[in-house]
C-alpha positions as CSV (number, residue, x, y, z in Angstrom):
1,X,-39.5,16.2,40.5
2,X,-36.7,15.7,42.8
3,X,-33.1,15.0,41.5
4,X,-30.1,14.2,43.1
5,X,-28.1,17.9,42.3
6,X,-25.5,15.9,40.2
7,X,-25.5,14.2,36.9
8,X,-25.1,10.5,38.0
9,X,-21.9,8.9,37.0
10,X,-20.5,5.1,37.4
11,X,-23.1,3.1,39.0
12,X,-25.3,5.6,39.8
13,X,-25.6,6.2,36.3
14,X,-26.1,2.7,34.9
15,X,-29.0,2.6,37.7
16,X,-30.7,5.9,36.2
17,X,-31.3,4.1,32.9
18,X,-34.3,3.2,31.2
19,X,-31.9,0.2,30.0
20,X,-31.5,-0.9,33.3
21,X,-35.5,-0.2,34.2
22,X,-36.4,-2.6,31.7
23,X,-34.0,-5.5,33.1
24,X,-37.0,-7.2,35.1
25,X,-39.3,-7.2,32.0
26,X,-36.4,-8.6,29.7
27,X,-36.1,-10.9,32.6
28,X,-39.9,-12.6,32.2
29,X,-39.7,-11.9,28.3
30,X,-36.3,-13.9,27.8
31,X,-36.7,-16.6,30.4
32,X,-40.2,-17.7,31.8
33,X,-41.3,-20.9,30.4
34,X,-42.7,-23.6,31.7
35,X,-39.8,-24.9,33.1
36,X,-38.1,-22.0,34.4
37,X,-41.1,-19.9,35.5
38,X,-40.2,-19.8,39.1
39,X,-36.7,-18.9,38.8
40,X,-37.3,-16.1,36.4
41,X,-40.3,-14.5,38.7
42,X,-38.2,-14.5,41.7
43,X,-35.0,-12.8,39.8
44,X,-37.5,-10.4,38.1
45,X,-39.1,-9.4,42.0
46,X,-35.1,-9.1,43.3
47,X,-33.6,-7.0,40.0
48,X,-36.6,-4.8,40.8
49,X,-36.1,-4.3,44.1
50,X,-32.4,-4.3,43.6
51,X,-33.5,-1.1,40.9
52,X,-35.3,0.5,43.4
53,X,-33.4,0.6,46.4
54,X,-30.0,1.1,44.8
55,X,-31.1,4.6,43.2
56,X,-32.3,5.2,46.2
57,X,-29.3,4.7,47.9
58,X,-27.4,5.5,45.2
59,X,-28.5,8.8,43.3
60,X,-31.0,9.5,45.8
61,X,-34.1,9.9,43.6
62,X,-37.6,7.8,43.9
63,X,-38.6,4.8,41.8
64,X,-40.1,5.6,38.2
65,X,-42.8,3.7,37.1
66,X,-41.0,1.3,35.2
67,X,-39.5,0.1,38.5
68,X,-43.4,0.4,40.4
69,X,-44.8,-1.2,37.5
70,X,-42.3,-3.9,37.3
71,X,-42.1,-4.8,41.5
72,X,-45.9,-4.7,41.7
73,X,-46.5,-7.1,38.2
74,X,-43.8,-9.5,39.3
75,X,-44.8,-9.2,42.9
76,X,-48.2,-10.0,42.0
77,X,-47.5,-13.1,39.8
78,X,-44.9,-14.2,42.5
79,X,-47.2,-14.3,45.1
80,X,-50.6,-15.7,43.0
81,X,-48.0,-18.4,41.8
82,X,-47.1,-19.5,45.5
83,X,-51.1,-19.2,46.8
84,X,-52.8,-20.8,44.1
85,X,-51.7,-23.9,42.1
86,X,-54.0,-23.0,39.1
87,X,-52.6,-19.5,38.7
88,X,-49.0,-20.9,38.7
89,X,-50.0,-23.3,36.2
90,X,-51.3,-20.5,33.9
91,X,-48.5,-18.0,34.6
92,X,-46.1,-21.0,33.9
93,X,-47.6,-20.5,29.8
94,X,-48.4,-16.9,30.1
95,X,-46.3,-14.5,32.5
96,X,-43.6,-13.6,29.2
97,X,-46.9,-12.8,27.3
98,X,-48.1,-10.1,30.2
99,X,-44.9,-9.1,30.9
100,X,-44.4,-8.0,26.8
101,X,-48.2,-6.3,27.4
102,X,-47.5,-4.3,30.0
103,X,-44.4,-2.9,28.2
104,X,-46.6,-2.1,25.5
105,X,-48.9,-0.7,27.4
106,X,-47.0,1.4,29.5
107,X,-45.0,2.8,26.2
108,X,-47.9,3.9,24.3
109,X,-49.9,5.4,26.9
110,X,-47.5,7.7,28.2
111,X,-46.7,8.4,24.1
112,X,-50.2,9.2,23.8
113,X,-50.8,11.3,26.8
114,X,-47.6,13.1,26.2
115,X,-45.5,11.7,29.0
116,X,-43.0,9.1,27.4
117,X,-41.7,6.7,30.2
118,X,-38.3,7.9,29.0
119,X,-38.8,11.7,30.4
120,X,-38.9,10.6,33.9
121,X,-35.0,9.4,33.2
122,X,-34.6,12.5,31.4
123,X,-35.6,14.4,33.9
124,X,-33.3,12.9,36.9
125,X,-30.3,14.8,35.2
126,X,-30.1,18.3,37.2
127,X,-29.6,19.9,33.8
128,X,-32.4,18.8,31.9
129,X,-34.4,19.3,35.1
130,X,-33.2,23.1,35.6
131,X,-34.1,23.8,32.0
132,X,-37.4,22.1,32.3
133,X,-38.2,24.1,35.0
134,X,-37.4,27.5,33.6
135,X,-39.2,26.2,30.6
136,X,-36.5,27.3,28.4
137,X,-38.8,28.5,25.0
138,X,-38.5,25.0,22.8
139,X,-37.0,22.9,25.3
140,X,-40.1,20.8,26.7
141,X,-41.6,20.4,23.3
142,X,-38.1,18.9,22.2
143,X,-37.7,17.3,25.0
144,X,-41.0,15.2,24.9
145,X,-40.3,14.7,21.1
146,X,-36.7,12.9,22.0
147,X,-38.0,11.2,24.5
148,X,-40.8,9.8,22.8
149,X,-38.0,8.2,19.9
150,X,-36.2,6.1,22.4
151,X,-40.0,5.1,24.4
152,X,-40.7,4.2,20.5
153,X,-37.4,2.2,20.4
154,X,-38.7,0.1,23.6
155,X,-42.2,-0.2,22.0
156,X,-41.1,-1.5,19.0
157,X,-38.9,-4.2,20.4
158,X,-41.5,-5.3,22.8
159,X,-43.9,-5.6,19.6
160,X,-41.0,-7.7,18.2
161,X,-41.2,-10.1,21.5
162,X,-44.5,-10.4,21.8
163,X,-44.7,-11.7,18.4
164,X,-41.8,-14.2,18.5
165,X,-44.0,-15.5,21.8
166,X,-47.5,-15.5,19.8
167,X,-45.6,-17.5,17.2
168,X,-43.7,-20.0,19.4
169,X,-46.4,-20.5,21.9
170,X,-49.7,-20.5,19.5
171,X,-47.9,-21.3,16.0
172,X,-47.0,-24.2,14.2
173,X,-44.0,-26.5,15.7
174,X,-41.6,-25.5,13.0
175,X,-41.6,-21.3,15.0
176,X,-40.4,-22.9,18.2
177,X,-36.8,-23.2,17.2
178,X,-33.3,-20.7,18.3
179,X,-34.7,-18.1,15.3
180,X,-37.6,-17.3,16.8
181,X,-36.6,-18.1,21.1
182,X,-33.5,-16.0,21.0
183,X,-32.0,-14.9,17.8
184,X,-34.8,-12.1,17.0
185,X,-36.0,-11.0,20.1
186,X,-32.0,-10.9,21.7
187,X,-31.6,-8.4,18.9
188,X,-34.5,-6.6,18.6
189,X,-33.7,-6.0,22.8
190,X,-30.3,-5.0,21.4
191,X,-31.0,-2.8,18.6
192,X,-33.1,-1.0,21.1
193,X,-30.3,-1.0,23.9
194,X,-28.0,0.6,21.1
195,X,-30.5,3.5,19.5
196,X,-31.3,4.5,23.2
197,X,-26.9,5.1,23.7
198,X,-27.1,6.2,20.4
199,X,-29.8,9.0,20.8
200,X,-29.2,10.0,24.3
201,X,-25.4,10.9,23.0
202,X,-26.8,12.7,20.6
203,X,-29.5,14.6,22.9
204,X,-26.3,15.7,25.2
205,X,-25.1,16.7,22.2
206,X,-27.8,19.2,20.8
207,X,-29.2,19.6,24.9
208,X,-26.8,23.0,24.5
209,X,-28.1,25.0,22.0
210,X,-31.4,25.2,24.9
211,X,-28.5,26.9,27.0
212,X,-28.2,30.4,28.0
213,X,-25.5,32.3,26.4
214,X,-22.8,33.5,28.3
215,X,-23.5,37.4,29.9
């Protein structure tokens, strides 16, 4: 994996985020209805672009597969909803649904094959890649285990949004209030934004004792 020799600061470091890789999916989850589907697709397609080219430019690293994953589902949607009025209609009702399933998805499958979406962020920072590399004894396994707590963050939030949507969409009219639209799912996406600070502080923290000692 290729990083950009420096630990990203400013901008460059609010890019190299899985906070920030999320933003399209939070986007679609939040915002797509009916009413506001078009809108939403397009600013999903542009923040993932946006994502894309500016660590490019930026830190000088490749799109992860958040960012893939996000440009080619919105892509997709965007240009199925201009081509066919049928598949508009249905992504109109459905795209915050597939856009929560795809999270999920994407989560638990790199969980389970030992590859949590959050170690390709981890693994940006020159430091954490040097010691990756020299496969410091302990160091990967911790690293995966860390990085699977804050993909498990994500997961569980998602699970959260999904839900509120299955409730709203399919329930009974008395879900489809401000409780179950915005109030849970704005801070389930919140209590996730603040665990993944939280525990990557705390991973810079204990990342040392993984460091050579002085000659």
């Amino acid at each position: 994996m290729t990083t950009s020799g420096s630990e990203p600061q400013g901008l460059g470091r609010i890019l190299n985020s899985p906070i920030t890789g999320f933003t399209p999916y939070i986007i679609i989850s939040l915002f797509s209805s009916p009413n506001s589907f078009d809108v939403a697709i397009g600013c999903a397609v542009a923040s993932a672009l946006l994502i894309i080219a500016g660590n490019w430019m930026v830190n000088r690293i490749p799109a992860g597969q958040l960012d893939w994953a996000a440009l080619i589902l919105f892509g997709g949607m965007l240009i199925a909803g201009l081509v066919d009025d049928g598949a508009h209609s249905w992504l109109m009702e459905n795209a915050n649904l597939m856009a929560d399933g795809a999270v999920l998805v994407m989560t638990i499958g790199g969980i389970l094959v030992g590859r949590p979406f959050a170690l390709m962020y981890a693994r940006l920072s020159p430091k954490f890649e040097a010691a990756w590399q020299k496969d410091t004894p302990g160091f990967r396994d911790w690293g995966v285990r860390a990085c699977r707590n804050i993909s498990l963050f994500w997961f569980a939030a998602f699970i959260v949004q999904l839900g509120c949507q299955l409730l709203t969409q399919f329930g009974s009219s008395g879900y489809d209030n401000v409780v179950w639209n915005w109030i849970v799912p704005v801070a389930a996406l919140l209590l996730a934004m603040r665990e993944t600070h939280r525990y990557s502080a705390k991973l810079r923290a204990e990342a040392v004792k993984f460091e050579p000692a002085a000659g």
